[in-house]
C-alpha positions in Angstrom: 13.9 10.3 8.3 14.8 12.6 10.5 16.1 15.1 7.5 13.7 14.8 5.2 10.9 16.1 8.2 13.2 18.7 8.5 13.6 19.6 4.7 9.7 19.3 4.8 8.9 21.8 7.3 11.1 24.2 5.9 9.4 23.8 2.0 6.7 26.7 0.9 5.7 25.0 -2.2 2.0 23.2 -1.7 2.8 20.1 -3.0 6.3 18.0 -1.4 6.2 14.3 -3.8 8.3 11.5 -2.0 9.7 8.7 -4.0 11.6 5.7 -3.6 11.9 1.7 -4.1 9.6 -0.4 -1.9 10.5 -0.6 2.0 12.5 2.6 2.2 10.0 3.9 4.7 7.7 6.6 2.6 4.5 5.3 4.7 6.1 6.0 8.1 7.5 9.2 6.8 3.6 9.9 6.1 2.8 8.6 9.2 5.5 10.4 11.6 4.5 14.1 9.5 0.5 13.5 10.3 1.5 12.4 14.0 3.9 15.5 13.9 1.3 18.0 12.6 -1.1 16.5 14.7 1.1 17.1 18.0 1.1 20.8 16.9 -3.0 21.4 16.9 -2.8 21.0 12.6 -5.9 19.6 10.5 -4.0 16.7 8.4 -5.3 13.5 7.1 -3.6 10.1 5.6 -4.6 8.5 2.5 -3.4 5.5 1.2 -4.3 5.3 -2.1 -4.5 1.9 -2.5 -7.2 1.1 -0.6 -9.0 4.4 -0.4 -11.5 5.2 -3.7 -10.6 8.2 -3.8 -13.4 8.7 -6.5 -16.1 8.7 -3.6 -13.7 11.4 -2.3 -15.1 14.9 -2.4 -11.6 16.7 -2.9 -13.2 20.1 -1.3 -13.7 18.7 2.0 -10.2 17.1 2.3 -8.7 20.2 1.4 -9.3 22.0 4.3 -7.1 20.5 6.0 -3.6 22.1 6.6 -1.6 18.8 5.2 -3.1 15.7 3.4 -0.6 13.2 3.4 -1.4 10.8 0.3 0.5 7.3 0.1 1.0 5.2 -3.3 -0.4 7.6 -5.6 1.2 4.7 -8.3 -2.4 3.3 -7.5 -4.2 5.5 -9.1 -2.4 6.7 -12.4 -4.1 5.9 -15.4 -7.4 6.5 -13.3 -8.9 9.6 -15.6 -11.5 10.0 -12.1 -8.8 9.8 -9.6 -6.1 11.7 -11.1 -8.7 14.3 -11.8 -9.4 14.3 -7.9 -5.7 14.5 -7.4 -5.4 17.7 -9.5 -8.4 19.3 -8.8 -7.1 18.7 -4.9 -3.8 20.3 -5.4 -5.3 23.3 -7.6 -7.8 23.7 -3.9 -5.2 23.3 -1.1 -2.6 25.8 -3.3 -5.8 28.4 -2.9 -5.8 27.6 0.5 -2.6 27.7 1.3 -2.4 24.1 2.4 0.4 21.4 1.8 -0.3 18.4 0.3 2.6 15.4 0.6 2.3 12.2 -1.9 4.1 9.2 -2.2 5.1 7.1 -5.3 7.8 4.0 -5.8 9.0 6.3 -9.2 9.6 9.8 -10.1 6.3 12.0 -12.0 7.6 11.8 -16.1 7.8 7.5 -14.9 4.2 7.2 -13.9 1.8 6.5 -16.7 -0.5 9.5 -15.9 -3.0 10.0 -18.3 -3.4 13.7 -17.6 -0.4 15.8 -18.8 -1.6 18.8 -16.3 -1.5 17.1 -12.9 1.9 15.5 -14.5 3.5 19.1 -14.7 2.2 19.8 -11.4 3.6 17.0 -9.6 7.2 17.7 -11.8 6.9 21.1 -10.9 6.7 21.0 -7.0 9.6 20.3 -4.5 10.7 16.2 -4.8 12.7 14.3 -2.6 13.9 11.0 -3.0 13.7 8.4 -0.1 16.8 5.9 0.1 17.2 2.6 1.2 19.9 2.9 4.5 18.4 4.4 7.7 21.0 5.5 10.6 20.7 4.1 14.5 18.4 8.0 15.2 16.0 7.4 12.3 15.0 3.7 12.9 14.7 4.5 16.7 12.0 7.3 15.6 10.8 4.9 13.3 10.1 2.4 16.1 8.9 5.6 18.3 6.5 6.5 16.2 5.1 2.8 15.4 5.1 1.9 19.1 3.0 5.5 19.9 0.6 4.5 16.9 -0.4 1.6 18.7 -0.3 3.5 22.1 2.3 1.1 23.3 5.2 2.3 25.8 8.6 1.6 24.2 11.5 1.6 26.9 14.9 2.3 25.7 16.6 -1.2 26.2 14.0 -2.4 24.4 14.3 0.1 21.7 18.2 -0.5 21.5 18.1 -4.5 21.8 15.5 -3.9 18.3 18.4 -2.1 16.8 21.0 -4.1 17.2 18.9 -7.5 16.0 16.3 -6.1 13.2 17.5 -6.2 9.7 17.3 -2.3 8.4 14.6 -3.5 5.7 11.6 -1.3 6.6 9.2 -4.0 5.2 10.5 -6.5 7.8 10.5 -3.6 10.7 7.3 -2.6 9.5 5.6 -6.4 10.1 7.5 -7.4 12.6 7.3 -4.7 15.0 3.6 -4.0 14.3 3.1 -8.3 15.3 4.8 -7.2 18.6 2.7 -4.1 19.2 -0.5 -6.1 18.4 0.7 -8.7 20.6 1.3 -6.5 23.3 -2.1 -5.1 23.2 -3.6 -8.3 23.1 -1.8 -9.9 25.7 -1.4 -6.8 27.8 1.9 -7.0 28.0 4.8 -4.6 28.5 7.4 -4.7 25.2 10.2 -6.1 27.2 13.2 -7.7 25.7 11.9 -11.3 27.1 8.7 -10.5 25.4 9.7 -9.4 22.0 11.9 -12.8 21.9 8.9 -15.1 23.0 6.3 -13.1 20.4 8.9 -13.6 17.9 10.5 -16.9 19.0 13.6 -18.5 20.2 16.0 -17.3 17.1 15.8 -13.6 18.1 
């Protein structure tokens, strides 16, 4: 994860289109580059396109920001109104100078878009393919970034006793570590080891 934030930052193109399989972590990718630009005083906003109608959207106003981060643009392919938004919102933020980031389980020429010119636009921009293994340093940002979402504290045993007994499926990090951040909240508790293992019972 890591990487690819660094291969980001270092892109001029407008556009940067993520892609990848289910639970290889493009949504907290997304998330950890709008908490990122966010950290350093950007505009940026998240979408996620699959519960967002993003034909309510005026593209015009979302442009202005310096990154919009757009997650499971699969959603809305073969949506005449929505890919219209989309390409009349790249077309804006490329004016601007703005980046726009999108996220898709399969490459552009696999999605069934409708409209061939957003199609060559998303081909023709910088593409980066997310894979399924994460390293010991990118699920502990992962966790970081989750834990600061919620505006939970995460101390480091905690964070390493998570990395030796979570399953590197970012699906199940994704659920279960937002249960124990809810939970913490709730309860207003600490996320201690003795903690995690009662929210999450005796087998952890």
């Amino acid at each position: 994860m890591v990487t690819y934030l660094k291969k980001i930052a270092k892109q001029n193109d407008t556009l940067t289109y993520l892609w990848g399989e289910k639970s290889t972590g493009k949504t907290h990718l997304l998330s950890a580059i709008t908490q990122a630009a966010k950290q350093n005083k950007l505009k940026t906003i998240y979408i996620d396109a699959k519960h967002e109608n993003l034909d309510s959207i005026n593209h015009t106003d979302i442009a202005n920001n310096h990154i919009v981060c757009i997650d499971n643009i699969d959603a809305i392919v073969a949506n005449n109104a929505s890919e219209l938004f989309l390409f009349n919102l790249f077309n804006t933020m490329q004016m601007q100078q703005n980046k726009l980031i999108v996220s898709a389980t399969t490459t552009p020429n696999n999605l069934p878009i409708t409209l061939k010119d957003l199609q060559s636009r998303l081909l023709g921009e910088q593409m980066f393919h997310i894979h399924t293994s994460f390293d010991e340093t990118e699920l502990s940002n992962i966790f970081t970034i989750t834990a600061a979402r919620y505006g939970v504290n995460l101390p480091e045993e905690t964070l390493k006793f998570l990395l030796i007994h979570f399953k590197r499926d970012m699906q199940t990090l994704n659920y279960l570590f937002a249960k124990m951040c809810e939970e913490s909240l709730i309860e207003q508790r600490k996320l201690t080891i003795p903690f995690i293992r009662q929210v999450l019972g005796a087998g952890v």
